[in-house]
N, C-alpha and C positions, 0 to 999 in steps of 0.2 A: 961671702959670709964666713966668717970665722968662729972654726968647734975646736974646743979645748980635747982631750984625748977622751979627760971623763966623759966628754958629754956624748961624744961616739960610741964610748961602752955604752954608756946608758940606753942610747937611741938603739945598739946591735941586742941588749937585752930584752929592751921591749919587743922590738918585732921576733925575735926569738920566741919571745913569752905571744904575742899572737900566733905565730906560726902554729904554736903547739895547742891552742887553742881552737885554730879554724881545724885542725887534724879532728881534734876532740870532737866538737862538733861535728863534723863530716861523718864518723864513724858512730856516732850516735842515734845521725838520723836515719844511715845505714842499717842499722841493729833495729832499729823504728820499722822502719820498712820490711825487713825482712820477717819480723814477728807479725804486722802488717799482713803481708802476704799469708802467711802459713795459717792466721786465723780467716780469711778469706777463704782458704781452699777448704778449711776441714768446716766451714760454712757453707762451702757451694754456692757463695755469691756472685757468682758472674754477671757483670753487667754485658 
């Protein structure tokens, strides 16, 4: 299969642009969970 130069930019942009997006997500659901947790403890929820 033959890419033109743009079309490899284009293709190294996108997955750029998801990479920083699975971070993003990652780190949100991280921040999720740790708030998560902290409202757990000062509830005394333990299962």
């Amino acid at each position: 299969m033959y890419q033109t130069v743009n079309d490899v930019k284009m293709i190294e942009e996108k997955a750029k642009k998801e990479q920083a997006d699975e971070k993003k997500a990652r780190r949100v659901v991280q921040e999720a969970t740790k708030t998560n947790l902290k409202h757990e403890n000062k509830n005394g929820s333990h299962k």
